[in-house]
LOKOLRO-373762 format. One record per residue (C-alpha): x, y, z; residue in one letter. Coordinates in steps of 0.1 Angstrom, whole numbers, plus 5000, padded with zeros to 4 digits. Example, Ala and Ser with C-alpha at 12.3 -4.5 7.8 and 13.67 -1.06 7.14 Angstrom:
<nodes>
512349555078A 513749895071S 
</nodes>
This chain:
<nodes>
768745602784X 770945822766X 774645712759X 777945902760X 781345792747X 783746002772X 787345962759X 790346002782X 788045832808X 791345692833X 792346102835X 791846372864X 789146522845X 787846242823X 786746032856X 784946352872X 783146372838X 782245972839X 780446022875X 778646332867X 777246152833X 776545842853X 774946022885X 772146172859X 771445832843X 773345812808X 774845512797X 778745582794X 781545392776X 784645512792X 787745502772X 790945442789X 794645402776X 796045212802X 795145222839X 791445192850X 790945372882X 789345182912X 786645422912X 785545392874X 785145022876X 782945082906X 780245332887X 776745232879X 776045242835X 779945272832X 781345022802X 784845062804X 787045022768X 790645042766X 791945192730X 793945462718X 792145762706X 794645852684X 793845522661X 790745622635X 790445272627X 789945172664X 787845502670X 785345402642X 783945112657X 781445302679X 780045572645X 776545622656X 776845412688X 776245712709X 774246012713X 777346222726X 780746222722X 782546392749X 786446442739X 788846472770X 791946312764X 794746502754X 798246632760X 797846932790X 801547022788X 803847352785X 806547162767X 807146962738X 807146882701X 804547062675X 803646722664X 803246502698X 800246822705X 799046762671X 799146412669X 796746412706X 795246732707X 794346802662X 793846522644X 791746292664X 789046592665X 788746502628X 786946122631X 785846122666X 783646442659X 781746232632X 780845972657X 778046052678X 774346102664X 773646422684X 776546622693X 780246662699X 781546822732X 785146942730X 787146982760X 789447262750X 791547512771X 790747922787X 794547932771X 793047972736X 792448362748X 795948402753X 798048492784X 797848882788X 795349082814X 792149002811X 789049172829X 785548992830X 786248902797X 783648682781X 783548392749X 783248632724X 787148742733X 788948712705X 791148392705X 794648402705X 796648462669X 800248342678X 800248142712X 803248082724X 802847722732X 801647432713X 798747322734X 796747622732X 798047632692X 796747272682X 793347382707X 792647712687X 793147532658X 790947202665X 788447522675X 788347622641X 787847272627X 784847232638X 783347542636X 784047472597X 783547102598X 780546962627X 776947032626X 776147042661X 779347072688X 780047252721X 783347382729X 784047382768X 787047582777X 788447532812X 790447742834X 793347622852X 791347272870X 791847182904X 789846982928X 789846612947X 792746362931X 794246662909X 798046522910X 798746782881X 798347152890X 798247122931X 801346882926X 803147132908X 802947392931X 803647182960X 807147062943X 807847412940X 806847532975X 808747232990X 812247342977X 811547702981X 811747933012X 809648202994X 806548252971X 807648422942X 805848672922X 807548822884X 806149222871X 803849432881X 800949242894X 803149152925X 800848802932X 797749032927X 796348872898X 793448652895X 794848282888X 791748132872X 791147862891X 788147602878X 787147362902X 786446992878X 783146972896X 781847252875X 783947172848X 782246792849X 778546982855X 778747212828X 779646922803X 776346722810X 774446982813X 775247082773X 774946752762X 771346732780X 770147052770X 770647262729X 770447602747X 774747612740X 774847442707X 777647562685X 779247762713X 781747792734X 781847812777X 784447922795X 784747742830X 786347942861X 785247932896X 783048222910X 784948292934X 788148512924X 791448392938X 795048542933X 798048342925X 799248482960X 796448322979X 797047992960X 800247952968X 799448043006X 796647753000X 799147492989X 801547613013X 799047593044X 797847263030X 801047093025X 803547243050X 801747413078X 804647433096X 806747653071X 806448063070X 806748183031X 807848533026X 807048672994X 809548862970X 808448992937X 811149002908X 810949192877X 809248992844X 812748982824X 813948742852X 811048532846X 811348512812X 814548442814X 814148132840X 811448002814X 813148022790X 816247822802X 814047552814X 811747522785X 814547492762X 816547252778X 813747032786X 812646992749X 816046952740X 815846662762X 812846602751X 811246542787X 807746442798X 807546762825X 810347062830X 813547072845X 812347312865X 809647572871X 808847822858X 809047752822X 808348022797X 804247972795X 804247932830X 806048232840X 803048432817X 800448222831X 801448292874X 802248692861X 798948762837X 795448872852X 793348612837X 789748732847X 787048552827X 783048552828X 781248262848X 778448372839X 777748102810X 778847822830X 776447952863X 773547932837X 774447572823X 774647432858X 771647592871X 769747422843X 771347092849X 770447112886X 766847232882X 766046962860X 767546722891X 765146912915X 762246862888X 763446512887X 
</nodes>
């Protein structure tokens, strides 16, 4: 039995990862912060550890304890300080990538790219030189790291996830939709554009799969759904989901007024240095809803297919 330290463990996307490990047969420790979820104490091979990833001396207790590292945790936001993102999302990459015997799987972000129009594009995009937010900055760069640093890693770049007990990205829509009587759309896309949505079951899939198998070694994997959704029909989703009852007429205003509006409520929420916006949309959010981020599945297809043939052969 193989093992697995899986860090942010008690997250959306950490716990998906945990069951997928533990449904093939690894042995997982699951590192937590603070909360353990009902459903992580209930899994089968599952040694739950609660620590703070960002302490080296705490992290170095399990060096060579485990074949894989898988890094979630980190700070998903599109506000805050430089060095909150590079205190949670840099310099943990350092130590905890020197930890396992066999590889290091890095949970990065599809924002490394940058927000502009993409079509089909694939991992050999170019990544981002100047992102205009620290998250995708302090990813790029951890990126870099270990291409310069690890012998053997993966880098696994998700879209934006969604999926069963996501109270992040269907929550923030719904908050939105609540207090509004219309879906709106900024530029020229007019709701058009694809909003790369990546379900965490293939996110969680893709992420045993390249620990199981070296095919991806030293690579990178961009995760988005098959199926291509625009922000228009995912707001309709949220809106049919939540209040089935309410009619939402769309009006489409030009980008200046967007980036405007996000820029109002970006600044004022770091200058009171809030946890989540004042109000939506913030500046990286306004490019996110308005950009045509079309990516490749193609890798991520391939990775599951092999992780669900060797089931089958199983």
């Amino acid at each position: 039995m193989k093992s697995v330290l899986v860090t942010g463990a008690g997250g959306f996307i950490g716990l998906n990862v945990v069951k997928e490990y533990s449904k093939y047969g690894w042995h997982v420790i699951a590192l937590v912060h603070n909360n353990v979820p009902d459903e992580l104490s209930s899994l089968d091979n599952v040694e739950i550890v609660k620590g703070d990833v960002t302490s080296e001396a705490f992290m170095s207790e399990f060096n060579h304890r485990v074949d894989v590292v898988c890094h979630v945790a980190g700070l998903a936001k599109d506000i805050g300080a430089y060095d909150k993102f590079a205190k949670l999302n840099y310099e943990p990459v350092k130590y905890l990538s020197k930890l396992p015997r066999e590889k290091f799987v890095y949970v990065s972000t599809s924002d490394v790219y940058g927000i502009k129009d993409f079509e089909n594009a694939t991992e050999d995009s170019p990544l981002c030189e100047f992102p205009k937010n620290p998250y995708p900055h302090f990813k790029i760069k951890s990126e870099n790291w270990l291409r310069e640093n690890c012998s053997k890693y993966v880098i696994i770049r998700p879209a934006a996830v969604w999926g069963e007990g996501d109270k992040t990205l269907e929550n923030r829509f719904r908050e939105f939709l609540e207090v509004s009587p219309f879906i709106i759309h900024f530029g020229k896309w007019k709701g058009n554009n694809r909003w790369p949505l990546a379900n965490v079951k293939n996110v969680a899939k893709t992420i045993v799969s390249v620990s199981m198998f070296n095919d991806f070694d030293n690579s990178a994997i961009t995760i988005i759904d098959s199926q291509k959704t625009t922000i228009d029909e995912y707001y309709r989703q949220i809106g049919k989901k939540y209040f089935p009852n309410k009619e939402f007429k769309t009006i489409t205003l030009p980008f200046w007024i967007g980036k405007l509006l996000g820029f109002i409520s970006t600044s004022l929420s770091n200058m009171l240095n809030r946890r989540d916006p004042l109000f939506d949309p913030t500046f990286y959010a306004v490019h996110h809803v308005s950009s045509n981020l079309d990516f490749s599945s193609e890798k991520m297809e391939k990775a599951i297919h092999m992780l669900e043939d060797s089931l089958v052969t199983k």
